[in-house]
Backbone bond lengths (Angstrom), bond angles and torsions (degrees), N, CA, C in turn:
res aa  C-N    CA-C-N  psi(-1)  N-CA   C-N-CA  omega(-1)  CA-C   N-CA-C  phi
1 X - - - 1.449 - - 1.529 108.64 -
2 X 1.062 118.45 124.10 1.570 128.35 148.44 1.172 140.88 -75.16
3 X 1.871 104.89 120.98 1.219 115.70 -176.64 1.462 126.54 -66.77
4 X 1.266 126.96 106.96 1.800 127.29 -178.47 1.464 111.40 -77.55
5 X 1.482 112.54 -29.66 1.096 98.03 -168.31 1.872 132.95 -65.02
6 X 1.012 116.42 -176.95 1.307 118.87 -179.15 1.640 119.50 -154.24
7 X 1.524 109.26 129.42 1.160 112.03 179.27 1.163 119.05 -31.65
8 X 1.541 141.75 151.07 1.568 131.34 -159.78 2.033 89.53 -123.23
9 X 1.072 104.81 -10.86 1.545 110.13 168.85 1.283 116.71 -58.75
10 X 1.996 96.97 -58.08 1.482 119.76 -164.46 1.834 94.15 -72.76
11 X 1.054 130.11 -44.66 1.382 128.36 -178.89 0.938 120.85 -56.92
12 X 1.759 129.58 -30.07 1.322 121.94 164.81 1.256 124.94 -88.90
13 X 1.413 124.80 -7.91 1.288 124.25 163.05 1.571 114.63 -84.64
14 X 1.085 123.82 -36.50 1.708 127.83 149.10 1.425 108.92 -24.53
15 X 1.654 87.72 -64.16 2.243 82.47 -172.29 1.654 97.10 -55.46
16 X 1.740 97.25 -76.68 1.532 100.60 -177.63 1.593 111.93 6.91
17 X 1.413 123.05 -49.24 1.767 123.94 -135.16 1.527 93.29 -107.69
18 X 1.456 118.62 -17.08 1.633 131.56 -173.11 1.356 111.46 -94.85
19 X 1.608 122.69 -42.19 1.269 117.35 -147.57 1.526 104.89 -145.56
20 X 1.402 87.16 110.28 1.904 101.93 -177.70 1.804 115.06 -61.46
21 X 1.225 91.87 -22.53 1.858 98.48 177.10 1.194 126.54 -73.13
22 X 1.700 109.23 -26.50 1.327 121.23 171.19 1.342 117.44 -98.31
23 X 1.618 120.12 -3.32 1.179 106.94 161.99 1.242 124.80 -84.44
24 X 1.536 118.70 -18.54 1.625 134.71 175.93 1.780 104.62 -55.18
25 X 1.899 96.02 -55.36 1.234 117.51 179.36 1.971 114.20 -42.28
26 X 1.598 98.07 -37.39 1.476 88.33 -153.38 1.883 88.27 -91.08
27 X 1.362 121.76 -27.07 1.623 131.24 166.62 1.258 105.47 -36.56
28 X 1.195 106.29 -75.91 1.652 125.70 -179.77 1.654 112.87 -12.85
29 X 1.390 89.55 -76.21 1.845 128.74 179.11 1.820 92.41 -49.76
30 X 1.622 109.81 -69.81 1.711 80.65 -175.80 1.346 144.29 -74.63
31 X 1.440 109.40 -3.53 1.667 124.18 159.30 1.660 103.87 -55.39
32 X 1.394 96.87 -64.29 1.901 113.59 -158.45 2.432 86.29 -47.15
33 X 0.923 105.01 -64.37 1.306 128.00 173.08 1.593 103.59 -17.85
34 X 1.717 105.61 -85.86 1.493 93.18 173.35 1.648 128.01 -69.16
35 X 1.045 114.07 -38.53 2.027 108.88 156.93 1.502 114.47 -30.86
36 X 1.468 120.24 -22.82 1.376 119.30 -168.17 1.281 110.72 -115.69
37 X 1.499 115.79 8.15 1.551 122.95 -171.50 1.180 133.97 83.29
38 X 1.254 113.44 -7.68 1.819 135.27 175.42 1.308 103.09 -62.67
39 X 1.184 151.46 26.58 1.757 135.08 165.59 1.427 98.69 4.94
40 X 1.282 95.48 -114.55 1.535 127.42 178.53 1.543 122.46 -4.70
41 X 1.520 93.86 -62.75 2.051 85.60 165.46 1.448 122.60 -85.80
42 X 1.191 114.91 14.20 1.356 133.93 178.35 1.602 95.37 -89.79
43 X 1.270 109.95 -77.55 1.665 118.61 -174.49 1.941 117.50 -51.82
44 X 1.773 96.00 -1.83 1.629 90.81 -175.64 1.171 100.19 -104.29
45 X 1.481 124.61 -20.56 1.469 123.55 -175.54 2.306 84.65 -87.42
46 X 0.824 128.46 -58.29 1.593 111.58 -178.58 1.375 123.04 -45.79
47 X 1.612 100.69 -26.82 1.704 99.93 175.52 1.603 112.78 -49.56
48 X 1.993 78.11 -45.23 1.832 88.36 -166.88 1.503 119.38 -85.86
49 X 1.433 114.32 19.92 1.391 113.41 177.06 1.797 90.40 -118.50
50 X 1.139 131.14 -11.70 1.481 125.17 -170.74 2.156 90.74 -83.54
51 X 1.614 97.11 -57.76 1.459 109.84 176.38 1.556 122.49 -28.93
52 X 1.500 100.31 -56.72 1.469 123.29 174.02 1.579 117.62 -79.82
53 X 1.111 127.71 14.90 1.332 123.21 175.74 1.548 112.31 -154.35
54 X 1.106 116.94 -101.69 1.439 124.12 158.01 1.393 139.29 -8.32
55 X 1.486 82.81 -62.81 1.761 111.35 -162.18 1.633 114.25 75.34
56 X 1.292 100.85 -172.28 1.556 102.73 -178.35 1.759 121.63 -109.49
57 X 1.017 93.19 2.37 1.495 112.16 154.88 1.382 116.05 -103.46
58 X 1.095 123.67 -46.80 1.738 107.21 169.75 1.522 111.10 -61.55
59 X 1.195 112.89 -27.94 1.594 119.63 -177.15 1.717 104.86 -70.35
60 X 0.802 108.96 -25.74 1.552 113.18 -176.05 1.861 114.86 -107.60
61 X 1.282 109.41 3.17 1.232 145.16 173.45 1.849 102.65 -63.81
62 X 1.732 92.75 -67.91 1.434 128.78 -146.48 1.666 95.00 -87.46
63 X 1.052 113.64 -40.88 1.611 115.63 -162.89 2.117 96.62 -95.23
64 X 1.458 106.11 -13.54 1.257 97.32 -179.57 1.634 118.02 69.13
65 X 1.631 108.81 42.10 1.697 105.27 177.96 1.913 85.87 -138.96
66 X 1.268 97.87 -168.73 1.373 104.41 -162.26 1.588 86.34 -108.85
67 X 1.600 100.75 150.45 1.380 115.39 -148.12 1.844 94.54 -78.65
68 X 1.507 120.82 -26.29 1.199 121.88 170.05 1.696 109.40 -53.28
69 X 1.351 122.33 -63.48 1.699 122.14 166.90 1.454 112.19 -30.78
70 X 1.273 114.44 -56.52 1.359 122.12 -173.39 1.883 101.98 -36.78
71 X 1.520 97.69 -85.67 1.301 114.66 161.93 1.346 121.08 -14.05
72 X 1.147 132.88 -80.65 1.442 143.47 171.19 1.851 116.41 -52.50
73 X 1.303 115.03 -15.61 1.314 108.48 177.19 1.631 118.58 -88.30
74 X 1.815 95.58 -35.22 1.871 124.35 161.73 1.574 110.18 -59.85
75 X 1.179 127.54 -11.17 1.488 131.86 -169.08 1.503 113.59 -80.38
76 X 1.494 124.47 147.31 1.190 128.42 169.99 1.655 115.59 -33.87
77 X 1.234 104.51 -56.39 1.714 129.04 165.80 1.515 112.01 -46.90
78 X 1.268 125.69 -54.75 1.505 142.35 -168.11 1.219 103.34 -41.20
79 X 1.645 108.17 143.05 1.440 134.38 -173.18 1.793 106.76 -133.31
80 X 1.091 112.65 60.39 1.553 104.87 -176.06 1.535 108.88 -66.16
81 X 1.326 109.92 146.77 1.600 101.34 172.59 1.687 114.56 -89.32
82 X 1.340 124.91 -149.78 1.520 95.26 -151.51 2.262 88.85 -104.52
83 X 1.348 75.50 -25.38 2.130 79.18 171.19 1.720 121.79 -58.58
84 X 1.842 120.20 -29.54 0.856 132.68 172.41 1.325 97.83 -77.04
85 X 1.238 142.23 -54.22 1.164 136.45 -179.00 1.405 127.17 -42.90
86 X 1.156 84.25 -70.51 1.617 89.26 161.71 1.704 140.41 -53.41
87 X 1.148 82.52 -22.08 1.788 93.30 176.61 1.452 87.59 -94.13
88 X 1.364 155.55 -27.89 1.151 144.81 -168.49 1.683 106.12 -80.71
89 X 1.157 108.30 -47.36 1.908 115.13 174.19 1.695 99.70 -56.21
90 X 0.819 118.93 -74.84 1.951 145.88 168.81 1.973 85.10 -14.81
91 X 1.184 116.49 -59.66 1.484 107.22 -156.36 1.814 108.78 -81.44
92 X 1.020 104.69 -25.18 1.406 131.01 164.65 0.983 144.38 -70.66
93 X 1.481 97.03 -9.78 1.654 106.92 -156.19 2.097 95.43 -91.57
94 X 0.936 105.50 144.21 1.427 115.97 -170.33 1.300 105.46 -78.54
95 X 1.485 118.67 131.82 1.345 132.35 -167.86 1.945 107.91 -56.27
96 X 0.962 128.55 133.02 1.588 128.17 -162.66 1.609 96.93 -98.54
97 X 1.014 105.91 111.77 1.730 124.50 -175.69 1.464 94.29 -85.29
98 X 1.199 119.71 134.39 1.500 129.86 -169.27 1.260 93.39 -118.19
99 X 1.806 123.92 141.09 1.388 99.03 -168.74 1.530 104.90 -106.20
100 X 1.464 104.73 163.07 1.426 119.18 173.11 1.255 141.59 -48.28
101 X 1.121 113.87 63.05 1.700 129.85 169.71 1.171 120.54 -71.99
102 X 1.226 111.81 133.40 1.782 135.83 161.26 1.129 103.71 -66.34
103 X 0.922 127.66 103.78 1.888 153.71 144.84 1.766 85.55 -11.32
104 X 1.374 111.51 128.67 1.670 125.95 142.87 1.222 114.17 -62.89
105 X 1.545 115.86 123.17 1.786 102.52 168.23 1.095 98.12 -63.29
106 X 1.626 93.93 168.17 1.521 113.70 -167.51 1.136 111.55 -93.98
107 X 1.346 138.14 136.58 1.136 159.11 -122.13 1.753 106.46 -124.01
108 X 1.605 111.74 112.93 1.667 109.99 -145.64 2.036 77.76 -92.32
109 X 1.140 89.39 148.81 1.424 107.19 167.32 1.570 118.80 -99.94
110 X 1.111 116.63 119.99 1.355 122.23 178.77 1.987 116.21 -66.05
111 X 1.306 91.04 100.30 1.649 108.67 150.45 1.591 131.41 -19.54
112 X 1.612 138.66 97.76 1.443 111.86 -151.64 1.395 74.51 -83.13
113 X 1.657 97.01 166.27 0.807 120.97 171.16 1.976 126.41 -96.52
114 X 1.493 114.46 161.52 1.319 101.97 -154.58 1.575 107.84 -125.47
């Protein structure tokens, strides 16, 4: 018999690495997350957006702490304060694609007349 299945870790960091919609999606979710008191499932979906992008050395690169802190603040255990936090969302945060609009011509202003 053959196994189909697939790690559900490895599958979301797969997407993570494919699809800019689901990384907004999974951002989104860990803000909404801690606003609502969820730490914890907040910090597992950031693991997996630091994992899938960054890493934890570029993450600790960007925020300017030592990549061990980094680690330990993302941890089940972890106590980030709210400045690490924020610089941790901030480094993560998915580039905001503005969408593609056609410029309005520009609109001639009438001259008074004399």
């Amino acid at each position: 018999m053959v196994n189909f299945t697939r790690d559900v870790h490895t599958t979301i960091l797969a997407r993570i690495q494919r699809d800019p919609a689901y990384v907004q999606a999974l951002w989104n979710e860990a803000v909404q997350l801690f606003l609502e008191g969820e730490p914890q499932t907040a910090k597992i979906i950031l693991r997996d957006l630091v994992n899938a992008t960054v890493g934890f050395e570029g993450l600790a690169e960007r925020i300017q702490k030592p990549s061990k802190s980094v680690h330990r603040m993302l941890s089940a255990a972890g106590n980030p304060t709210m400045d690490n936090l924020s610089a941790i969302f901030l480094a993560v945060k998915p580039a905001q694609r503005t969408p593609n609009r056609r410029s309005a011509p520009a609109r001639q202003t009438s001259t008074p007349h004399k």
